[in-house]
N, C-alpha and C positions, 0 to 999 in steps of 0.2 A: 326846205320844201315842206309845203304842209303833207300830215297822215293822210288823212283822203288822197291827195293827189299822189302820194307816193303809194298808197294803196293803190288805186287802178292802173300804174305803173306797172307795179307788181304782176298785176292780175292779170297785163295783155301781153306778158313776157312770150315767147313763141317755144314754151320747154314745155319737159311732162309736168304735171300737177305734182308729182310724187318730187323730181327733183328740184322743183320751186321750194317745194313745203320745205326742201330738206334742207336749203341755201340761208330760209330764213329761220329755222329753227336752231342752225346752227349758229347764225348771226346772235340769236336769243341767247344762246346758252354762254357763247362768246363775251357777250356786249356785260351779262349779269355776273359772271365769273368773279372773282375777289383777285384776277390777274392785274389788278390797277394800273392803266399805262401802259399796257399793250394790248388790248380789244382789237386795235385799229390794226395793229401788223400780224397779231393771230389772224383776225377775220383774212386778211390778203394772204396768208399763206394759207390757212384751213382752203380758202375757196380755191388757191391757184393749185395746192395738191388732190385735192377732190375732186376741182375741173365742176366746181359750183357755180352758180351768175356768182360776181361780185358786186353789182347793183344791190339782187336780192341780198346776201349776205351783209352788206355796209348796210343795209338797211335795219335786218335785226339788230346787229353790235351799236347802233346808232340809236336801238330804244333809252340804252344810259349816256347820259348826256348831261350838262352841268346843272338843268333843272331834276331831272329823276335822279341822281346818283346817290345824292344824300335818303331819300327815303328810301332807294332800294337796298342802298347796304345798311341802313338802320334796320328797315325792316326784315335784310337775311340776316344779322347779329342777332336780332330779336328769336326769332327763329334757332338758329343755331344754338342761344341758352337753353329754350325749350328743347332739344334735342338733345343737349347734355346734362339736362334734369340741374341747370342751372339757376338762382335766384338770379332774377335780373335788375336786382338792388345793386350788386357786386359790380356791375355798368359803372364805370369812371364820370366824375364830375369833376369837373377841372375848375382853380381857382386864377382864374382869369386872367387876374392883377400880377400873378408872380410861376409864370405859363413860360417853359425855357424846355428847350429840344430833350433834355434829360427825364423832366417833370414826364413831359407827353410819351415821352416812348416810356417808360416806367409803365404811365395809366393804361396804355392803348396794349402791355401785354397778358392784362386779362382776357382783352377782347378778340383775341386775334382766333384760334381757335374758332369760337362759336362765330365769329364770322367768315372764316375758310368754309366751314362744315355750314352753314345758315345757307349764306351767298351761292352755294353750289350746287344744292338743294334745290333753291327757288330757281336759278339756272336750267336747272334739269325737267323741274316741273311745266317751267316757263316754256320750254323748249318744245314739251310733248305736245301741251298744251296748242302754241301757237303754231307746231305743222297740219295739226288735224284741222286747224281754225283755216287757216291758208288753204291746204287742199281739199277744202269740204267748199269754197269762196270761187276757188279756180274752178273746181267741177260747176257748179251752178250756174257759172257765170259762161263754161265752154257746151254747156250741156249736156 
């Protein structure tokens, strides 16, 4: 479904604004999380124990998707170095030609760290961010 159309989806939901905002904020924070591989069954329990929409919720967790995943956990890694007053030269570059399950977990345990702490950050931010966005969209739109 495209963003607009699942936006106005969103926006004709028949709940309060406050727990709209809160179903897809949590989907946000959900969906950006460095939980790799379970977004989809956090969001179904977050929302079936909170008593969230699940629509809204699958909606946030559904911002990372096979086209945004790579920039957004590069870009909370990136993050995460600058947080740990880390050079981010120290970022693994992998030799392509001779790339074996030992080589990459080796590379990838500098990374792990600044990106828990990056990813969950931008998560968080992401989160505050798009309840206020939501329920500033819903008021306007209910009057």
């Amino acid at each position: 479904m495209q963003v607009r159309a699942r936006l106005r989806q969103i926006l004709t939901i028949q709940e309060s604004p406050r727990k709209i905002a809160i179903a897809f904020a949590t989907g946000i924070f959900l969906g950006m999380s460095p939980l790799i591989g379970l977004h989809t069954i956090l969001g179904f329990a977050v929302a079936r124990i909170f008593r969230l929409n699940k629509l809204v919720t699958f909606s946030g967790v559904f911002v990372t998707n096979p086209w945004t995943i790579v920039p957004i956990y590069t870009f909370g890694t990136w993050v995460g170095t600058l947080f740990l007053g880390m050079d981010d030269s120290i970022l693994p570059t992998f030799d392509w030609s001779n790339l074996t399950i030992l080589n990459f977990a080796h590379e990838l345990k500098v990374v792990i760290l600044p990106f828990f702490i990056g990813t969950t950050f931008i998560g968080i931010l992401s989160a505050v961010i798009s309840y206020f966005v939501i329920y500033k969209l819903i008021k306007l739109k209910h009057g």
